[in-house]
MARRO-329158 format. One record per atom (N, C-alpha, C): x, y, z. Coordinates in pm, whole numbers, plus 50000, padded with zeros to 5 digits. Layout:
XYZ/...
END
This chain:
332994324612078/333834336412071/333844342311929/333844334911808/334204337911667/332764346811653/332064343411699/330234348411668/329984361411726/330974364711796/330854378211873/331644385011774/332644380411790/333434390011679/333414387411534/332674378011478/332274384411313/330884385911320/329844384311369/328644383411397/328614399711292/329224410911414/329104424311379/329704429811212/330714418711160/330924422411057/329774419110939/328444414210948/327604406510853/326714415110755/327264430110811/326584435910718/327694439510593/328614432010606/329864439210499/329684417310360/329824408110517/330144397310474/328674395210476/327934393810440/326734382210433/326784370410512/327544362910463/327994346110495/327994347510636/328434356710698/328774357810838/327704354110924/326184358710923/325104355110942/325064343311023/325654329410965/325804320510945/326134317411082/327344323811184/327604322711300/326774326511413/325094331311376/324404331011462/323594325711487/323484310311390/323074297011462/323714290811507/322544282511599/323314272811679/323634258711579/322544256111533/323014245111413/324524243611347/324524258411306/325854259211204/327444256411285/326954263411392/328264261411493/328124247611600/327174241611590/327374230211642/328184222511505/327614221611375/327724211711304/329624217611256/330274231711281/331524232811236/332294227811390/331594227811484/332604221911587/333094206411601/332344198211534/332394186911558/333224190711467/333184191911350/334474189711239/335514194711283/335414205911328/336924209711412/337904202811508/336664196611553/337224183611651/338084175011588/337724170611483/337674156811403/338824167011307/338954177611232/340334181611247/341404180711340/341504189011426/342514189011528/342734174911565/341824162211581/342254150111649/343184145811508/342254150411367/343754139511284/345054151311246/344924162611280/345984167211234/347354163211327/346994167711474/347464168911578/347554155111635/346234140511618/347134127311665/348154119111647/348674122911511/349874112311529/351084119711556/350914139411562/352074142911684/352204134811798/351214135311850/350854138311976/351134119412015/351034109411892/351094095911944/352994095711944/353624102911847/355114103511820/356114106111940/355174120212012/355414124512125/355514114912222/354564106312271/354484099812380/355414089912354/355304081712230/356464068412208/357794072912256/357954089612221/359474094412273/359764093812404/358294099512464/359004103912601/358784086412670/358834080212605/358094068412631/357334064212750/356184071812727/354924077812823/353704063412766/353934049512817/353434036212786/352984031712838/352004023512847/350814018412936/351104005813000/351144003013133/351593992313205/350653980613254/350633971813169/349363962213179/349643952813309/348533953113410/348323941513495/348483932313461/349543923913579/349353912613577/348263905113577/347183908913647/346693901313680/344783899813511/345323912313471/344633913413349/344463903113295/343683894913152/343423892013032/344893886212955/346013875812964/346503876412864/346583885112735/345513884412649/345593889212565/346203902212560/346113911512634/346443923112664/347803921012677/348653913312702/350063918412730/350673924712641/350413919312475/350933927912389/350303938412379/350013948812423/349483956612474/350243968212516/351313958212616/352313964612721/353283976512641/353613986212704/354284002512578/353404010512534/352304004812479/351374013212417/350964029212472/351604039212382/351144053512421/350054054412513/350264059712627/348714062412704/348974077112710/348094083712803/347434103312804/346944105312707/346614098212613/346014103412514/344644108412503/344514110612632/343014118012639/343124133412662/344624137112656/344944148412637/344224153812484/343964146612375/343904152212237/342404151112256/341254145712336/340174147412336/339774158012389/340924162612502/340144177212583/340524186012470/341674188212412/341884193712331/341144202312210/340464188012166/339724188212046/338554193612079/337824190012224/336724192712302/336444207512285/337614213312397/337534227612407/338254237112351/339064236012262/339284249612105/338044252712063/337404241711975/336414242811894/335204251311983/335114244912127/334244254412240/334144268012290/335344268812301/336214282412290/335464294512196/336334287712085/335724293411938/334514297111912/333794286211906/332514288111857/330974285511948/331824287812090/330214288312173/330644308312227/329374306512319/329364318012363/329984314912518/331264320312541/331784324612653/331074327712781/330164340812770/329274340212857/328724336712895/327844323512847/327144314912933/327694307713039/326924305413122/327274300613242/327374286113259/326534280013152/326834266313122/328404261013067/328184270512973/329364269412915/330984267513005/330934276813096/331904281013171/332384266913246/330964259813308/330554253513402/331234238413352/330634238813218/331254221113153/332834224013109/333164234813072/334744236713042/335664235613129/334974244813261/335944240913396/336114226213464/334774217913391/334874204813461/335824198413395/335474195913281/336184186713165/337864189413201/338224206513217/339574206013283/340414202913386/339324205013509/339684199513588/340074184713628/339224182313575/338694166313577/340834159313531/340704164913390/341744164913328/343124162513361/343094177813483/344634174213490/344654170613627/343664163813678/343624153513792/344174141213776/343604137613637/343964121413565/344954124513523/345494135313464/346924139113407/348254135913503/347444140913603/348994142113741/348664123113757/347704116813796/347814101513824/348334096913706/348074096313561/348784088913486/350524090413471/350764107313498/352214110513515/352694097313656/352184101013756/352574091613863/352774077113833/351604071213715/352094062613741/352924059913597/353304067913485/353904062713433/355414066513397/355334080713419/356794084513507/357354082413559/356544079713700/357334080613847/357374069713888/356824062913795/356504045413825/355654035713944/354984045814009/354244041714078/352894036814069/353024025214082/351654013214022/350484019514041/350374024814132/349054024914184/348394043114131/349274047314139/348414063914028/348644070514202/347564082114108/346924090014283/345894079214347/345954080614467/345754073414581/344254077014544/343084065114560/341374066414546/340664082114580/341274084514712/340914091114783/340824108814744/342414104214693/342414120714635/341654120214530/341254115814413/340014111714269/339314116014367/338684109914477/337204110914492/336974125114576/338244130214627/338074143714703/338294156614535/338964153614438/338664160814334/337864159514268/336974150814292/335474151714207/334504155214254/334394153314416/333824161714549/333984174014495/335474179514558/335164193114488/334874203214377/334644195114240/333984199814104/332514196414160/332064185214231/330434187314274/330044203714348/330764200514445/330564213614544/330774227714442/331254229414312/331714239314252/330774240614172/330194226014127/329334232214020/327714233814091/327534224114220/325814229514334/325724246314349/327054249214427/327404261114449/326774274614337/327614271114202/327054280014101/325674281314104/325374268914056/323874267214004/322924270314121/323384271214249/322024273814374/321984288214375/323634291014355/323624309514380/323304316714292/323384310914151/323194317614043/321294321014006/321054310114091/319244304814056/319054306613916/320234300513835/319564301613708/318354294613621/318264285213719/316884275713687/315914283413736/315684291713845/315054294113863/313944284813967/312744279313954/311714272514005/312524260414015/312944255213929/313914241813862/315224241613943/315964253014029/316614251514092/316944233714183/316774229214244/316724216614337/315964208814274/315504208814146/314464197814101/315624185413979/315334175213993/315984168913884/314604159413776/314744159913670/313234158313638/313434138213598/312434138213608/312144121013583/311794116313423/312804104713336/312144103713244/310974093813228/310334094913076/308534088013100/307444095813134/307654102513225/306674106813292/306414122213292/305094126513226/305314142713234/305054152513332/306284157513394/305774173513442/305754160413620/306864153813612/306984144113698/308594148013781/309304154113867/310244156113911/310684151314049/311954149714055/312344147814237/312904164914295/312164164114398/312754180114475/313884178214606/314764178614594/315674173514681/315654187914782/315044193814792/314304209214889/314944213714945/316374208814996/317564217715074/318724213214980/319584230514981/320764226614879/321884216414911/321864216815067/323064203015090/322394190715040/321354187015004/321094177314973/321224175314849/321154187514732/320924185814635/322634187414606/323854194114656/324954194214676/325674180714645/325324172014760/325784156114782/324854147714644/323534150014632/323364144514511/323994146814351/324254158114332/325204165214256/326894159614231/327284159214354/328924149114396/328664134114329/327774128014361/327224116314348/327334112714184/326574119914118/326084121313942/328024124713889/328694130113956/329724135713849/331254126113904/330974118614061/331904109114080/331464095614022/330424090614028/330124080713963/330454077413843/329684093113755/329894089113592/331384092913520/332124094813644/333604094413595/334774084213642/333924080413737/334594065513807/333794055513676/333324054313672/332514040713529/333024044513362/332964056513354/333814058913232/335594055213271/336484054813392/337154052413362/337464033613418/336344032213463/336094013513455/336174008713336/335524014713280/334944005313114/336034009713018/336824018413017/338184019212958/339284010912980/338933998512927/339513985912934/340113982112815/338783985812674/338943978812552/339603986912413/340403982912363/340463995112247/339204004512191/339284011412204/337774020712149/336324018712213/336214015012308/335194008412394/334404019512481/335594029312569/335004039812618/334744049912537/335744053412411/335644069712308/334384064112244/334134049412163/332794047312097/331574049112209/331394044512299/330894047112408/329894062912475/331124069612469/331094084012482/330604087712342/330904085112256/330224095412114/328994093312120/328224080412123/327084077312127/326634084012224/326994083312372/326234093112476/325994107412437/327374116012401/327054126912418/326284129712334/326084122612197/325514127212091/323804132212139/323214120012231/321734121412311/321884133212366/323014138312443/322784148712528/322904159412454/323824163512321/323694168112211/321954177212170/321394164612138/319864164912084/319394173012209/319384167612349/318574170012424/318884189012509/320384194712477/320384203512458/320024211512396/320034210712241/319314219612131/317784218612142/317644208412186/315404209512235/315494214912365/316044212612437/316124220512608/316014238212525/316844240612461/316934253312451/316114263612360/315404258112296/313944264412235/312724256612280/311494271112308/310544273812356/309604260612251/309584266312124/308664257412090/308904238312031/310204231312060/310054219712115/310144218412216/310084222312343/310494224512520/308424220412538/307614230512440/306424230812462/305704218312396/306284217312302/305434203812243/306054188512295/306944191112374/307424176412410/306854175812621/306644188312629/306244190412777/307504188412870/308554190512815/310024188712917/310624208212951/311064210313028/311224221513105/312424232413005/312054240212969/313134247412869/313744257212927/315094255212901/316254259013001/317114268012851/316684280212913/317644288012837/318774292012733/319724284612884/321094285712852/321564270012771/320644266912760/321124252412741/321514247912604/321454257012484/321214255912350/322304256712338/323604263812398/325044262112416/325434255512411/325064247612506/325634233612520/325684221912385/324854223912348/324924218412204/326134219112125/326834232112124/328364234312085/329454226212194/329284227012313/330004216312351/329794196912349/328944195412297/328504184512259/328984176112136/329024183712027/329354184111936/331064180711911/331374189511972/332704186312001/333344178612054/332394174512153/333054162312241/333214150312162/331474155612081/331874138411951/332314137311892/332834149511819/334004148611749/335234144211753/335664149811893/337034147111972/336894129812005/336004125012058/335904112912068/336024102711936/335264104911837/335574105511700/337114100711657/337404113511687/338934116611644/339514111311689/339434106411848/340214100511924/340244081311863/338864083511867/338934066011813/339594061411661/339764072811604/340684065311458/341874062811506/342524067611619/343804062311664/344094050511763/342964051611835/342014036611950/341544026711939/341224025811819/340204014711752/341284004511729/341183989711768/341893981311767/342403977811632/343783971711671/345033976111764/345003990611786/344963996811883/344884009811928/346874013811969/346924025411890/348184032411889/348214038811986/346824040812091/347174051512176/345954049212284/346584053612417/345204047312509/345014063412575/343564063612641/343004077412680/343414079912825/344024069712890/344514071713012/343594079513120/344114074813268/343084081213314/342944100513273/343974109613243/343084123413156/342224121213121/341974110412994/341014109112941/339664105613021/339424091813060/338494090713129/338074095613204/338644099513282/338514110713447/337954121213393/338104127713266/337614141613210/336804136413165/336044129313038/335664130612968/334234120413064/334584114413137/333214108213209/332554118213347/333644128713363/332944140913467/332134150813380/332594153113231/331794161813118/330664155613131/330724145613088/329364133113068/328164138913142/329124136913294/327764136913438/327314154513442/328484161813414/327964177013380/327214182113293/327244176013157/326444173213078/325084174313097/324644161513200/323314156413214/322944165513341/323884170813467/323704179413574/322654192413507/323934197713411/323064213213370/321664211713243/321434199913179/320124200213130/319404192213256/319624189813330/318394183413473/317674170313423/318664162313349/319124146213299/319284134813365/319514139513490/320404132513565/319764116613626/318994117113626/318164098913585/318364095013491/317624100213366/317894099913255/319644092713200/320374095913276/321534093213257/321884081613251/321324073413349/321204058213377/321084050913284/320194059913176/319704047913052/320504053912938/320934065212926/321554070812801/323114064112818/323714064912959/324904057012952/324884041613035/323754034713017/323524021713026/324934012513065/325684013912906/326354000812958/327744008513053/328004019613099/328334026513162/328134021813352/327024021813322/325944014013477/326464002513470/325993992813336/326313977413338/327743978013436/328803982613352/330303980513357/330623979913547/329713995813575/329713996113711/329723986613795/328833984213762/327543970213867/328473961313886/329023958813762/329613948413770/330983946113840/331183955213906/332753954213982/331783955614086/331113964914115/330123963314274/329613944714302/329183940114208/328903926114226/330103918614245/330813922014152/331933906314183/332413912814341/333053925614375/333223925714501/332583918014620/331003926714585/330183920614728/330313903214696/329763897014627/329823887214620/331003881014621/332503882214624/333553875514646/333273877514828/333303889614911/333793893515022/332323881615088/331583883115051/330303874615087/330633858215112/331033851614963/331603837814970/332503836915069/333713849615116/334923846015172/334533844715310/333563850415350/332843856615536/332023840515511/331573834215418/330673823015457/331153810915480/332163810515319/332753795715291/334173797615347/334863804615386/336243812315388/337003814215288/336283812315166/337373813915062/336743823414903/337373832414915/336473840014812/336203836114654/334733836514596/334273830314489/334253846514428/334553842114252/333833852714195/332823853614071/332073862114078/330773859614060/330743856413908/332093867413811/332043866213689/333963863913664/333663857813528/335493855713574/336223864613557/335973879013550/336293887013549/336073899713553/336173912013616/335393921913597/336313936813607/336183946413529/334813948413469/334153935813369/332713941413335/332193926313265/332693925413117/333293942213108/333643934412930/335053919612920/335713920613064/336533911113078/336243900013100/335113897213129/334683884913146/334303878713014/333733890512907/332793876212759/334623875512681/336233885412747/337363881812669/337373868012701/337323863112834/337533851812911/336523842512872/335383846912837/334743835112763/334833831512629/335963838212544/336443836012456/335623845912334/335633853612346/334813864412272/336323872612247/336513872912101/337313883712027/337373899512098/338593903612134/337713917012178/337153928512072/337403928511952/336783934711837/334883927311873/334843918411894/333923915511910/333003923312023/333773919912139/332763927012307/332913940212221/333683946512158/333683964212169/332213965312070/332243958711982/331123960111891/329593958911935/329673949311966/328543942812077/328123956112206/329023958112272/328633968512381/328183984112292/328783984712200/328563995312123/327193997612097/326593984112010/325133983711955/324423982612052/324443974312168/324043977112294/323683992612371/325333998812372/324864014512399/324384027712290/323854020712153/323364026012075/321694023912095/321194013612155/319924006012174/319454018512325/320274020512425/320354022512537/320214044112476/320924044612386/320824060112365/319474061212312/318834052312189/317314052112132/316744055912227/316494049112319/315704039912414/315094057512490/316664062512524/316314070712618/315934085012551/316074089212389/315374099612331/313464094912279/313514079712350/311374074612323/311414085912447/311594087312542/311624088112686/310784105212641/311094109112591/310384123712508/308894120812485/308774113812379/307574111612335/306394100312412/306994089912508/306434085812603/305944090712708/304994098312721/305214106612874/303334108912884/
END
């Protein structure tokens, strides 16, 4: 928005210029982020201790965690926050991408907003009921297939999702209901696992910075012709935008973790997760990532798997032996290395360098092909 309206003043200001890269306004959004999270977090942690808006630890959790119990949660309110001002500001409005990841990240938002109110208001253990999550993430799929089939802004690339490794290698999912339900799939998943792995102090926001940062990169090359041509990956327009929302997100995540980082003053609650892991999968939807995703948010997958395993495999032991076994002593798996006596400063660190190995891994994926 700021680039539209001083852009035209640059023949008076010089400096102004400045707002018609993408570089410059990616690299002032992240800082903006990383403003607003420290100006505005320890309102915003003061706030919650008042309304005493506190996080209610399972019984059946980790010991360790009980002192735990009070701790400010919604605090993933200050990540959307931080996310979309700075987006606002300093992307271009008109894009359609743009529009597309802002409406998710919000939505997403005050979905987890109304379940964390439920359950920490109204006191009801259990949040919003599975069902409604998975029918509001349904319908941000169906919202965002919808755009993108009617809009044909891909064009040829419409229904294609491209494969990494391999060049000029894609899946064509050839009818839009198909590509619809695959679409639902990418943005319930990667917001159901972002809010799995939000277990540990700073575990999901470190997590997330590292991801978006890949998708970051892989926007600003999506969106010019001549690395799009020398890397042989498909160059998507609108996509250089996105880079401004990227930026921000890491920032906000950033920001969010100087207040998260163990002992954490403040937890991201499901707002947080629920938003910020549907951005993720939107993210990777509108650059045509969406494999790719698997390896950029790795331990994201791990975390997954790992409640899919201990399930099947408990319900498995219980149908054989009659009595249900589980596979790890705890899951998600970062609960299991607490239980094997691993510091949790420790698992957060560890999964970190892990999903730093897992982000490398997946910008070779360029030059391998």
């Amino acid at each position: 928005m700021l680039n539209e309206l001083l852009l035209p003043l640059r023949e008076f200001f010089g400096f102004l210029n400045l707002f018609e890269y993408i570089t410059f306004r990616a690299g002032a959004s992240a800082i903006l982020a990383l403003l607003i999270s420290f100006i505005f977090g320890p309102f915003v942690v003061k706030k919650l201790i008042n309304l005493q808006i506190g996080e209610s630890i399972r019984d059946h959790g980790p010991d360790s965690h009980k002192e735990k119990q009070g701790t400010p949660t919604m605090g993933g309110v200050l990540i959307i926050l931080s996310t979309i001002i700075p987006t606002v500001l300093l992307a271009d409005l008109n894009n359609l991408f743009i529009q597309i990841i802002c409406i998710s990240m919000v939505w997403m938002g005050l979905v987890g907003f109304y379940d964390d109110y439920l359950k920490v208001v109204k006191k009801r253990k259990d949040g919003l009921s599975g069902r409604y999550k998975l029918l509001a993430q349904t319908i941000l799929g169906v919202f965002i297939s919808y755009i993108l089939i009617s809009s044909n802004v891909y064009g040829d690339y419409t229904l294609l999702t491209f494969v990494p490794f391999l060049k000029n290698v894609s899946i064509n999912f050839f009818y839009p209901i198909i590509y619809a339900i695959f679409i639902i799939l990418v943005v319930s998943a990667t917001s159901n696992a972002v809010n799995l792995t939000d277990g540990l102090d700073g575990l999901a926001a470190g997590l997330l910075a590292i991801s978006v940062s890949v998708f970051g990169i892989i926007a600003y090359i999506s969106g010019r012709v001549d690395f799009t041509d020398y890397l042989y990956i498909a160059y998507l327009p609108l996509a250089s935008e996105l880079t401004i929302f990227a930026t921000a997100f890491f920032g906000g995540c950033l920001g969010f973790l100087w207040f998260n980082a163990k002992p954490a003053e403040i937890f991201m609650g499901d707002v947080g997760s629920l938003s910020t892991g549907a951005a993720l999968g939107t993210l990777a939807i509108l650059l045509k990532k969406e494999v790719l995703l698997l390896i950029v948010g790795g331990v994201f997958v791990i975390e997954t798997l790992s409640v899919i395993i201990q399930v099947l495999f408990f319900r498995y032991t219980k149908n054989k032996y009659g009595t249900g076994k589980k596979f790890f002593l705890m899951a998600p798996i970062h609960h299991h290395f607490e239980l094997k006596g691993w510091p949790e400063s420790r698992v957060v660190t560890r999964f970190w360098i892990i999903g730093i190995l897992f982000a490398l891994m997946s910008l070779t994926t360029f030059k391998v092909r």
